[in-house]
N, C-alpha and C positions, 0 to 999 in steps of 0.2 A: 734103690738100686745100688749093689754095692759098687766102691771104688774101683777106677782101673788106673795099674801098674803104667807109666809116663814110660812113653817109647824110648830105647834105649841110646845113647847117646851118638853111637854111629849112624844109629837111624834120624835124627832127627835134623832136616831141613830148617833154614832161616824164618823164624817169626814162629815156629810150628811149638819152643817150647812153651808158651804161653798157654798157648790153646792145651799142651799135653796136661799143664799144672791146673789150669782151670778146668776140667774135665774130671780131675782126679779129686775137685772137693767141692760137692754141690755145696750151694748155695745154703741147704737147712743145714749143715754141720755148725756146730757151735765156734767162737773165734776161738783162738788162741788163748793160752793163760796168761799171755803177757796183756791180754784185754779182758780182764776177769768181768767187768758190770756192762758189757755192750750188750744191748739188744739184740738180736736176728730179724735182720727183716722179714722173717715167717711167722715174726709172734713178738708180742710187746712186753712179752716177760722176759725178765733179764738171764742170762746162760751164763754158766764162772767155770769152772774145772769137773773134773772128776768128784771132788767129795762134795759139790753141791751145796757145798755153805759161800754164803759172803759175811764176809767181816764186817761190822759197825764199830763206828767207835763216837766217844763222847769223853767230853774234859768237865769233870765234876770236882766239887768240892768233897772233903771229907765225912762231912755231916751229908753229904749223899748217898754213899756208899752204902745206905742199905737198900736201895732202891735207883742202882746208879741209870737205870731206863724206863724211867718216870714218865709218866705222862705231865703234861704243862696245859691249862685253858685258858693262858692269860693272853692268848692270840701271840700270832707270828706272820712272818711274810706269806704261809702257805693256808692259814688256817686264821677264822676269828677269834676274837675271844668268847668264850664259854664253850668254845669247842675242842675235847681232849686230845692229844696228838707227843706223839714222842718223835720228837727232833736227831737225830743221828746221821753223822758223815761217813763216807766211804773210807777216807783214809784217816790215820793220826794229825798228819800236816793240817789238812781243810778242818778236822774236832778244832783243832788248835785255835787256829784263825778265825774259826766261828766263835770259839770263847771271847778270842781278845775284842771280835768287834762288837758285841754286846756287851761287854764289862765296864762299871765304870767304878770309878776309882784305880787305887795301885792294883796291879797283878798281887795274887795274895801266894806265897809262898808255898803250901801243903794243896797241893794239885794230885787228882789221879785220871788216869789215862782209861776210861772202862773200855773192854773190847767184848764185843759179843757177838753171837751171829747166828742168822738167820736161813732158812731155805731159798736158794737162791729162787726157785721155783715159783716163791710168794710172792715175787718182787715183780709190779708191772714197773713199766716205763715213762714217763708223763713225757708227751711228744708233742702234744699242743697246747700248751701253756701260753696265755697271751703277753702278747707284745711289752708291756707297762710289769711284767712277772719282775724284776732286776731292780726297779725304781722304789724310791720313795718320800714320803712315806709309808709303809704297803697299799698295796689297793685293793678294793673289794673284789675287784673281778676274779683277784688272783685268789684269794682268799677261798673264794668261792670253789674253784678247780679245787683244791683240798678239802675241803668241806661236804662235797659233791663226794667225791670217791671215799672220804669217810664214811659217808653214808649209806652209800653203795654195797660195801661190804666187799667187794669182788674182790681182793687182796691183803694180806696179812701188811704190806710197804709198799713206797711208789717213790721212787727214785725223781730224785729233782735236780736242776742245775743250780750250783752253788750261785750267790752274787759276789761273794766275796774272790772267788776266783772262777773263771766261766771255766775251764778244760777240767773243772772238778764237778761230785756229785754229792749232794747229802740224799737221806732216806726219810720218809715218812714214817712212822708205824702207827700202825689202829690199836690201841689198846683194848677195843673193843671187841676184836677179830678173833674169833674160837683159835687161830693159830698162836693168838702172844704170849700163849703156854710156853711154847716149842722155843722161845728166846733163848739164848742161852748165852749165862757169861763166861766166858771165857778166863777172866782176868783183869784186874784191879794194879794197875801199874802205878808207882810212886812218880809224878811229873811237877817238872822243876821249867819253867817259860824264864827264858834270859829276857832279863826288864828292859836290853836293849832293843824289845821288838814294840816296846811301847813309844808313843812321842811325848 
């Protein structure tokens, strides 16, 4: 149905503009760009803007960069090991912070920032992720949630809550997905982590 035009301001009675604004934007319309990865409560696929991509991002070494969104089997919080899966964040910030909390030793100098992106369309939502999902050291159960949907095929990505910051999201991706053609990079940025973010 299309939108109706919010009565006009002489017209409009106490409490009545609410009802005007919510009237004028069902519920199936996509958020805002200012919420580029949220959901629609009509579908667990994730909705971004107009051009339909979301951004990934990842903090790679240099000796990565020919393959800077690799798959990894060595297991992770979402996925076991011997099971392939390409780990990427929504934003640069959260790439960052997921590098430092997996690295050990010094931060190594010659850092690159990979950006690439994806159909936003491909991208479900993981919305019942169990309890113990944030803990560690990982658990199977949670494992399994990814390994299940790997499986499945129903998705090129699945969108997950970061632990390192909950108001943040990283991305799954299926390497195995007829879509991981369609990846695309974007952009091989030169990044430099100030060592004052280590302890």
């Amino acid at each position: 149905m299309p939108s109706q035009d919010p009565p006009s301001r002489e017209r409009l009675e106490p409490g009545s503009l609410d009802k005007a604004l919510a009237d004028s934007f069902p519920a199936s319309d996509p958020p805002s760009q200012t919420s580029p990865v949220m959901a629609t409560p009509s579908s667990a696929f994730i909705s971004t803007d107009e051009s339909g991509e979301l951004r990934i991002y990842r903090v790679i070494e240099p000796k990565q960069a020919a393959e800077p969104f690799a798959a990894t089997d060595t297991g992770a919080r979402w996925t076991p090991a011997g099971t392939a899966c390409v780990y990427a964040s929504l934003s640069p910030a959260t790439a960052i912070l997921e590098f430092l909390v997996h690295l050990e030793g010094r931060t190594p100098k010659d850092l690159l920032l990979a950006v690439g992106a994806i159909r936003a369309e491909s991208v479900v939502s993981e919305i019942n992720e169990p309890s113990t999902w944030c803990k560690l050291p990982y658990r199977p159960e949670v494992q399994q949630v990814g390994k299940a949907w790997l499986e499945s095929g129903r998705s090129l990505a699945m969108r997950v809550p970061s632990a390192i910051c909950r108001d943040e999201c990283n991305v799954l991706i299926n390497p195995g997905h007829a879509g991981f053609a369609g990846l695309q990079l974007l952009a091989l940025r030169p990044l430099t982590i100030d060592e004052r973010l280590r302890t």
